[in-house]
VEXMARDO-322301 format. One record per residue (C-alpha): residue number from 1; residue in one letter; x, y, z. Coordinates in pm, whole numbers, plus 32768, in hexadecimal, padded with zeros to 4 digits. Example, Ala and Ser with C-alpha at 12.3 -4.5 7.8 and 13.67 -1.06 7.14 Angstrom:
2
+-----+------+------+------+------+
| pos | code |   xx |   yy |   zz |
+-----+------+------+------+------+
|   1 |    a | 84CE | 7E3E | 830C |
|   2 |    s | 8557 | 7F96 | 82CA |
+-----+------+------+------+------+
***
This chain:
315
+-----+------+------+------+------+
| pos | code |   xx |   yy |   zz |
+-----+------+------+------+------+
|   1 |    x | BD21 | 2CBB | 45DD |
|   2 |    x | BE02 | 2B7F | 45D8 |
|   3 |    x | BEA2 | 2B09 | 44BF |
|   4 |    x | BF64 | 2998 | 444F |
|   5 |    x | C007 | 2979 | 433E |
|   6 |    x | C0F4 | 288F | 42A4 |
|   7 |    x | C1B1 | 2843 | 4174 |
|   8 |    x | C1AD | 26C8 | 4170 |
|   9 |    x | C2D6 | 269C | 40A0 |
|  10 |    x | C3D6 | 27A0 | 4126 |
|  11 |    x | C35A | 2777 | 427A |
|  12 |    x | C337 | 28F0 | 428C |
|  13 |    x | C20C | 296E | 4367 |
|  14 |    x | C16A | 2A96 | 43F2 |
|  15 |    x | C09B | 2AAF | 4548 |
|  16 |    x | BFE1 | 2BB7 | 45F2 |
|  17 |    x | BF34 | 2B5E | 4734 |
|  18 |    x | BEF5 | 29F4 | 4679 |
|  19 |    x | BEC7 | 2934 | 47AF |
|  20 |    x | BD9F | 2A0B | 4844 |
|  21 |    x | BC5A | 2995 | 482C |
|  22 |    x | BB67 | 2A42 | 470C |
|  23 |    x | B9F0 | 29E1 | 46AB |
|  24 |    x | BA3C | 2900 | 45A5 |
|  25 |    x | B8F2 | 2962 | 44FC |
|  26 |    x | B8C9 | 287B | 43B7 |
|  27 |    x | BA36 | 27F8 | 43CD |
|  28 |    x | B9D1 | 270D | 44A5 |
|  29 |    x | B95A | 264D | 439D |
|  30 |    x | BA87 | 25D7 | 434A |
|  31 |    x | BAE5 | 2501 | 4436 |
|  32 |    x | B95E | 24A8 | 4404 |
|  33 |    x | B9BF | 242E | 42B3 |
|  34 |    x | BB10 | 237B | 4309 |
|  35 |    x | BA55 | 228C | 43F0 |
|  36 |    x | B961 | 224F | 431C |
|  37 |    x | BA74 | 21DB | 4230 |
|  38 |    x | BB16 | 211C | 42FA |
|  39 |    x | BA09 | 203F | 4365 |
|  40 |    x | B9EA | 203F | 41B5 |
|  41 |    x | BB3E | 1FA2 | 41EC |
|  42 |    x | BAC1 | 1EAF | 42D8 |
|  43 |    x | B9E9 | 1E25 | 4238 |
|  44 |    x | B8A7 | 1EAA | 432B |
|  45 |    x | B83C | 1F61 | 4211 |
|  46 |    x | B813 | 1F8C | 408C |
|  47 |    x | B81A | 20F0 | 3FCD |
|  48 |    x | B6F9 | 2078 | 3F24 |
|  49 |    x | B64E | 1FF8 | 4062 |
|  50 |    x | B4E8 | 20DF | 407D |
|  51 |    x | B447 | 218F | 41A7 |
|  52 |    x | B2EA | 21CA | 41C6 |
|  53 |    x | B2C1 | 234F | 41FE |
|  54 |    x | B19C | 23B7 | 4307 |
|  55 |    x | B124 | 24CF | 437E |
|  56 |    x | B19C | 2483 | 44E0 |
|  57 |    x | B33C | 24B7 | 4401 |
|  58 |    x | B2C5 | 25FA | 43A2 |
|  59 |    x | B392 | 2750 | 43E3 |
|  60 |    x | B36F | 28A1 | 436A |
|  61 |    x | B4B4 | 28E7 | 42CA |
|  62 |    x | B448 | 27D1 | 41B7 |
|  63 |    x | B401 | 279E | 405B |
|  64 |    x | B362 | 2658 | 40E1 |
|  65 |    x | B297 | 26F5 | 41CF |
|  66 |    x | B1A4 | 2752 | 40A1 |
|  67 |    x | B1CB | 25E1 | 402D |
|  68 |    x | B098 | 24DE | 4043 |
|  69 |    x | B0B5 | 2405 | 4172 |
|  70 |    x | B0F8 | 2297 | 40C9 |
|  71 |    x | B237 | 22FF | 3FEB |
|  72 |    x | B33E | 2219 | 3FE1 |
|  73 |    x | B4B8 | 2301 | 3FB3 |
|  74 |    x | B5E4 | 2213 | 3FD7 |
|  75 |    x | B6C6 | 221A | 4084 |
|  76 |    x | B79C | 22A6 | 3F89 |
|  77 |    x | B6BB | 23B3 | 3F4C |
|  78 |    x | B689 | 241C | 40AD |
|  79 |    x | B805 | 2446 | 40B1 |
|  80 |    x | B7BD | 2556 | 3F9F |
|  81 |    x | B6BF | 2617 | 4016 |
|  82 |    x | B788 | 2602 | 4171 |
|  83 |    x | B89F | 26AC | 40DC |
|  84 |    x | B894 | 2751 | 3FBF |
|  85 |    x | B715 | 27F4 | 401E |
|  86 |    x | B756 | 27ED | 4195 |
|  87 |    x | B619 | 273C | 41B2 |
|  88 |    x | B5A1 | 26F5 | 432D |
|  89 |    x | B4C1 | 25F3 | 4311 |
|  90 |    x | B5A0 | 2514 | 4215 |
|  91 |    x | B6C8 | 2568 | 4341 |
|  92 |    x | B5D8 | 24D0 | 4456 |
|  93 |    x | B56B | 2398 | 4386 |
|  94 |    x | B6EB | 231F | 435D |
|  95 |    x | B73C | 238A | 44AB |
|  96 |    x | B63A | 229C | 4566 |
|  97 |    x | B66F | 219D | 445C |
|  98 |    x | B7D2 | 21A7 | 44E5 |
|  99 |    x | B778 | 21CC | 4670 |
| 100 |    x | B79D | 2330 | 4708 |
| 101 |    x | B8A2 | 22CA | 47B6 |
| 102 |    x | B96F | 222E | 46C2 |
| 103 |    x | BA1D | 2357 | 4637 |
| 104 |    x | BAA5 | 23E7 | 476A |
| 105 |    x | BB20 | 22A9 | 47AB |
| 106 |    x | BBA8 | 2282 | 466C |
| 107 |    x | BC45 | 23D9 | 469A |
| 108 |    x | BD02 | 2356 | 47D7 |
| 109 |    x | BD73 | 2217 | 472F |
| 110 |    x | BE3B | 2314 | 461F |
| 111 |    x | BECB | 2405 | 4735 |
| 112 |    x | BDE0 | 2504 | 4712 |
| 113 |    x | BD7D | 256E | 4845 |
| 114 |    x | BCDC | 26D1 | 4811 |
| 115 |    x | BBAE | 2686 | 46F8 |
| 116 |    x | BA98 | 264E | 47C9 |
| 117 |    x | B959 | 25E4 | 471E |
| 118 |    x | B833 | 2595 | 47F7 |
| 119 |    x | B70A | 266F | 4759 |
| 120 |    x | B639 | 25E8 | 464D |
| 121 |    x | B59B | 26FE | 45A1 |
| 122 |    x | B428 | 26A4 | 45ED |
| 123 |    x | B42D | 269C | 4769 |
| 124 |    x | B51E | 27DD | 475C |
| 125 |    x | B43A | 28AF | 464E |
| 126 |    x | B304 | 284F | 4747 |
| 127 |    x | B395 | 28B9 | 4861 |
| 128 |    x | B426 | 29E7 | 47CF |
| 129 |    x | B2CF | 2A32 | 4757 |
| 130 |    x | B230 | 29F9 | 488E |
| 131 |    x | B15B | 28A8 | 4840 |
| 132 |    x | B0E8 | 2827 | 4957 |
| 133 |    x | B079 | 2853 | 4AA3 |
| 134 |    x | B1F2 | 2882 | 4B67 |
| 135 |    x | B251 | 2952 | 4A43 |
| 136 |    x | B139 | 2A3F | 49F1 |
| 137 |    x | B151 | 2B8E | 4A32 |
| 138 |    x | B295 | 2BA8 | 4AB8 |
| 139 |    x | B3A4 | 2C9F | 4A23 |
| 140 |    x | B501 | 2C3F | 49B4 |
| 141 |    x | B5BB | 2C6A | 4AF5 |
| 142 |    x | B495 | 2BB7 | 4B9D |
| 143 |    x | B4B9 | 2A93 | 4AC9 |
| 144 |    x | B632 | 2A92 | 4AEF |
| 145 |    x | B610 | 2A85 | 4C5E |
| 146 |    x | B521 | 2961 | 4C36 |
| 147 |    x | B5F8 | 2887 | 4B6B |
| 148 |    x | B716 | 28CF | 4C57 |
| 149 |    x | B61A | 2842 | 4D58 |
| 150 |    x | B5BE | 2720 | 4CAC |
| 151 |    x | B76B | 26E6 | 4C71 |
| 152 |    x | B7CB | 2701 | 4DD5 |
| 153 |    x | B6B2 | 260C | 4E5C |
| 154 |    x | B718 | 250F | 4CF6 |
| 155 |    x | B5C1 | 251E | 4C7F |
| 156 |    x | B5CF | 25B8 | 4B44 |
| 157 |    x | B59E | 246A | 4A6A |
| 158 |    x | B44B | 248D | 4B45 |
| 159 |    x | B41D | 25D2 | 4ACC |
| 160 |    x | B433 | 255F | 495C |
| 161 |    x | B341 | 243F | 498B |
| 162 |    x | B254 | 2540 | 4A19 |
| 163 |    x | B255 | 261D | 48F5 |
| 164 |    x | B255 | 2522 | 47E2 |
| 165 |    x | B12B | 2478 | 487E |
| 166 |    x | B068 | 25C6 | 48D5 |
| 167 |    x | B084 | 2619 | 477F |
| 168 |    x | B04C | 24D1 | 469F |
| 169 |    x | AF3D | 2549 | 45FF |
| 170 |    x | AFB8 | 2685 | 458E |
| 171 |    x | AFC9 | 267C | 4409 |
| 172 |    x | B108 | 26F8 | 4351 |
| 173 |    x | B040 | 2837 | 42BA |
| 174 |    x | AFC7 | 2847 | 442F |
| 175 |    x | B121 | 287A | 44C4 |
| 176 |    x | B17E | 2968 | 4397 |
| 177 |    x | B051 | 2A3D | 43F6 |
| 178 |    x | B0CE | 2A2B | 457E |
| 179 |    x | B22F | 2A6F | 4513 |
| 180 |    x | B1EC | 2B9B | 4448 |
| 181 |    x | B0F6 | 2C24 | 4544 |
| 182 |    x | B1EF | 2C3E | 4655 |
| 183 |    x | B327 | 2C82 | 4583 |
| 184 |    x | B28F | 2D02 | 4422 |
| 185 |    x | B2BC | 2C8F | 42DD |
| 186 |    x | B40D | 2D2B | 42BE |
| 187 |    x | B469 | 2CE7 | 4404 |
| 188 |    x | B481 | 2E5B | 4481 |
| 189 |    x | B393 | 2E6B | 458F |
| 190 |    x | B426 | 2E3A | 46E3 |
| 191 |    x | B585 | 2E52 | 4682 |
| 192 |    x | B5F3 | 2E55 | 47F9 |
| 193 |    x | B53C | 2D35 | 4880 |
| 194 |    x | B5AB | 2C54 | 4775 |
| 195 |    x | B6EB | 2CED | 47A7 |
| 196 |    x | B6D9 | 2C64 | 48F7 |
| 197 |    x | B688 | 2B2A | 48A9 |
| 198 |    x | B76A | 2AF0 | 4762 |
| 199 |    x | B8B0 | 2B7B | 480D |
| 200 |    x | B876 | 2A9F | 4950 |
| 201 |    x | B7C4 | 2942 | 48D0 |
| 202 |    x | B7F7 | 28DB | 4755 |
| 203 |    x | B922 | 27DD | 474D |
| 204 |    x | BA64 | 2844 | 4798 |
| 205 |    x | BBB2 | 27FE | 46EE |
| 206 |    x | BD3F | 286D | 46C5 |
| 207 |    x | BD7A | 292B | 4592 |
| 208 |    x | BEBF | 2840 | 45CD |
| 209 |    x | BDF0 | 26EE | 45E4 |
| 210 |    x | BD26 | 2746 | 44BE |
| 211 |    x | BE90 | 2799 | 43E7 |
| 212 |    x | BF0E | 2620 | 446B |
| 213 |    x | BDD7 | 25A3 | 43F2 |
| 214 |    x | BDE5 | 260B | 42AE |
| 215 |    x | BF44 | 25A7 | 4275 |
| 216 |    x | BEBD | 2456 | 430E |
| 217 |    x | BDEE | 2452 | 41A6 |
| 218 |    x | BEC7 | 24DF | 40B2 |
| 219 |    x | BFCA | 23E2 | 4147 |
| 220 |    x | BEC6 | 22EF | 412F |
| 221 |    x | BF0B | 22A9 | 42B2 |
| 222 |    x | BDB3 | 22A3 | 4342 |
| 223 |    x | BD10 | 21B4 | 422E |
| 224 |    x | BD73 | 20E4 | 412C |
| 225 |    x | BE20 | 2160 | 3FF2 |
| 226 |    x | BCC9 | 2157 | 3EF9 |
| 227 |    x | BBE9 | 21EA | 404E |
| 228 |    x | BCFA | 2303 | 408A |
| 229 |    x | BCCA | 2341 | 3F1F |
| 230 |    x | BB5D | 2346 | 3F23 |
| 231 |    x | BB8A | 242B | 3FFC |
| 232 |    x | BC2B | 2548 | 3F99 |
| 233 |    x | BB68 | 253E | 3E52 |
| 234 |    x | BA2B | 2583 | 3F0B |
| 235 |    x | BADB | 269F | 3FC3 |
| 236 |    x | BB43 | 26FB | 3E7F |
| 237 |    x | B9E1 | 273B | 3E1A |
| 238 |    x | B978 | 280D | 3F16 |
| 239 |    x | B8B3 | 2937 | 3E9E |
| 240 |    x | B937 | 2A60 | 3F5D |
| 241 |    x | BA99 | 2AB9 | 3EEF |
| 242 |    x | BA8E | 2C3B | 3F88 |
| 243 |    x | BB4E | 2BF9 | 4090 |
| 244 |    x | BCAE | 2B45 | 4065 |
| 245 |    x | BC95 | 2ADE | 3F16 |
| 246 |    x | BC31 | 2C7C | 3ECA |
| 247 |    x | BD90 | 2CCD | 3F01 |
| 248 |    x | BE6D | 2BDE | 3E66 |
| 249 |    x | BEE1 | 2BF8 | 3D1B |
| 250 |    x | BE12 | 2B63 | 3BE1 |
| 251 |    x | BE0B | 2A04 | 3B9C |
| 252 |    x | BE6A | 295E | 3CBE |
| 253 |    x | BDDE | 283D | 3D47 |
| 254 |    x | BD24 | 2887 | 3EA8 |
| 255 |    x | BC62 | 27A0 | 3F66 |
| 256 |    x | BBC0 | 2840 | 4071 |
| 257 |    x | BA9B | 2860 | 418E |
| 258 |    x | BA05 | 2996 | 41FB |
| 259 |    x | B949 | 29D5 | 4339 |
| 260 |    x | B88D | 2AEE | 4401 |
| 261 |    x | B7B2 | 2B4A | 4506 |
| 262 |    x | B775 | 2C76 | 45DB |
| 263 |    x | B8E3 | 2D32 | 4605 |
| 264 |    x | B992 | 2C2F | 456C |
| 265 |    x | B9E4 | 2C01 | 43F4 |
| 266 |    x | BAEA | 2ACC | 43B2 |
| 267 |    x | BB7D | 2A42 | 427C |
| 268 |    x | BC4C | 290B | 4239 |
| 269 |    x | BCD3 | 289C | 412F |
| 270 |    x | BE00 | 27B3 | 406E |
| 271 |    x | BEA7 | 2881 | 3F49 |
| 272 |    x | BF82 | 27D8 | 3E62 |
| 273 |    x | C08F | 28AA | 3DC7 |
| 274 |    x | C0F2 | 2872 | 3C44 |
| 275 |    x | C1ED | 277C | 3C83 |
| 276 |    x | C0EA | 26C9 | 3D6B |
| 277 |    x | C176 | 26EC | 3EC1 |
| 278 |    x | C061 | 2709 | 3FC4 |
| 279 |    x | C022 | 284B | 409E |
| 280 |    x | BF1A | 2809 | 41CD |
| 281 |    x | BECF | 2961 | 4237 |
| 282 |    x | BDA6 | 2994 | 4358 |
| 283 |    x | BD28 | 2B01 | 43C1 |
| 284 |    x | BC18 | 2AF1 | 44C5 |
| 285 |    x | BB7E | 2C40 | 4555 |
| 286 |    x | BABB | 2C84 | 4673 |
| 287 |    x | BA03 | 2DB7 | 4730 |
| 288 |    x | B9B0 | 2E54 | 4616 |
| 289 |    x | B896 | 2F70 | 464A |
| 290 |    x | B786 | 2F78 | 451F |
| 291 |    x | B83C | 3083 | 4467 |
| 292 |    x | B98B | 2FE7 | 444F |
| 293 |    x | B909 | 2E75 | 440F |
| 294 |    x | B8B6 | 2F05 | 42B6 |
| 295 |    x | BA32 | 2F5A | 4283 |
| 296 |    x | BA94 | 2E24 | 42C2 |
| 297 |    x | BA98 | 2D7B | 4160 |
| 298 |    x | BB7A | 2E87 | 40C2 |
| 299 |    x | BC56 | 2E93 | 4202 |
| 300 |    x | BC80 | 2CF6 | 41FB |
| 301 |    x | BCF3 | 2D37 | 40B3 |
| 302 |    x | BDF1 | 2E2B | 40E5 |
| 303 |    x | BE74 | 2D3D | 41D4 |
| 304 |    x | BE96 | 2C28 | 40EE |
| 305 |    x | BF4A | 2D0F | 4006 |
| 306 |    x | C03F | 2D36 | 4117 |
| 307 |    x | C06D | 2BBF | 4171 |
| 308 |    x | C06E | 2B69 | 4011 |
| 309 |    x | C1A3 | 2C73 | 3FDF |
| 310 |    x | C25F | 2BE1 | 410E |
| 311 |    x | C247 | 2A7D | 40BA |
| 312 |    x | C1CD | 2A2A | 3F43 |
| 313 |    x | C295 | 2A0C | 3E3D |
| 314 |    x | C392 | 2B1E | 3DF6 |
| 315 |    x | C331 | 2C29 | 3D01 |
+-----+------+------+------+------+
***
């Protein structure tokens, strides 16, 4: 477990292994949405700019992946489902709209050198599911050792082109129906291959970077003053509230961003005490066997009982 936490007014803070690297899971979509704003703040691009939806955007993981191909979200509303529904396919549509590469860079350009985010959730869910003809059949290890392969020789941008092309036609109810095959419709077949795979390739981040970046947007650091705002109301929307939010007292404002995959169950979030100092508090948890992954939400939550105590307000 690692674990960043900061009270932005006292300057108190709490770490626990925060500058290891942990599956960001879902989190990542943070800094996801901070570019996105900042380009807002450029000028490249209006909230209430639309995006065609396809069935070539489509992820399982996705209220829009049951959509009709021809919808029109904004931009706006992408944000939404992004973060407060943790929608994959809304995440990939701002995310090229942006470049791939822009939000690592953008990541570097604010100091934060340990969030990593380089795998749209398309070409990783195929792969992961075994789509396509370098991916089929192989178990979890054997598709780690593959993209390892693929990293050494700098071909995995090759890789992703390969996959996205091989399957183009594959509808969004198509991929759902591959995706639940392999992994089932709760997700608890195979539990050790996708183990594998989530613990060694979904995009990797600092439970410290992640804490910066969040005090980045409640300082309104990272964006302008109305974007940083935007902001945290979305987070402040998000629909699950069983981990961090769970164990702070009644009341309190918390704007936060879950995430999980196989052995890893994250939560992070901004809390606002009464008087309305910020708290940025970030627990991210890996190598979690089946069992114990289902422990996690109550065990988050004890945790930010604990950081709460240490650095809220006084009782």
């Amino acid at each position: 477990m690692g674990v960043a936490a900061r009270n932005l007014a006292s300057g108190a803070e709490i770490h626990v292994a925060a500058d290891e690297l942990f599956p960001m899971a879902s989190c990542f979509k943070i800094p996801v949405m901070v570019e996105v704003m900042r380009r807002v703040d450029a000028g490249a691009l209006r909230l209430d700019d639309r995006l065609t939806l396809t069935e070539a955007d489509k992820s399982p993981g996705s209220t829009l992946i049951h959509c009709h191909e021809g919808l029109r979200p904004s931009v706006r509303d992408l944000l939404y489902l992004m973060i407060t529904l943790s929608d994959n396919t809304a995440t990939d549509m701002l995310w090229r709209l942006v470049g791939l590469a822009s939000v690592n860079e953008t990541m570097r350009l604010l100091g934060l050198q340990a969030i990593d985010c380089f795998m749209p959730n398309r070409e990783y869910f195929l792969i992961e599911s075994g789509a396509g003809e370098e991916w089929a059949g192989l178990s979890g290890p054997e598709i780690v050792a593959r993209w390892r392969e693929l990293e050494a020789r700098g071909e995995y941008e090759d890789a992703f082109r390969r996959v996205l092309e091989e399957n183009a036609r594959l509808s969004g109810a198509g991929f759902l129906h591959l995706y639940e095959r392999r992994w089932g419709r709760d997700e608890s077949l195979g539990y050790d291959d996708s183990f594998a795979v989530d613990q060694a390739l979904d995009n990797m981040g600092s439970p410290r970077d992640m804490a910066d970046l969040l005090a980045m947007v409640a300082r309104a650091q990272c964006a302008s003053a109305p974007s940083c705002r935007l902001m945290v109301e979305v987070l402040a929307q998000q629909e699950w509230r069983e981990k961090i939010p769970a164990g702070l007292p009644e009341g309190l404002f918390v704007a936060n961003k879950t995430g999980g995959v196989s052995g890893t169950s994250n939560d992070a979030a901004i809390v606002y005490t009464p008087c309305g100092a910020p708290l940025v508090m970030v627990v991210f948890w890996k190598g979690l066997e089946h069992e114990a992954k289902k422990l996690a939400d109550a065990a988050i939550a004890e945790i930010a009982a604990v950081l709460y105590e240490h650095l809220g307000e006084p009782a």
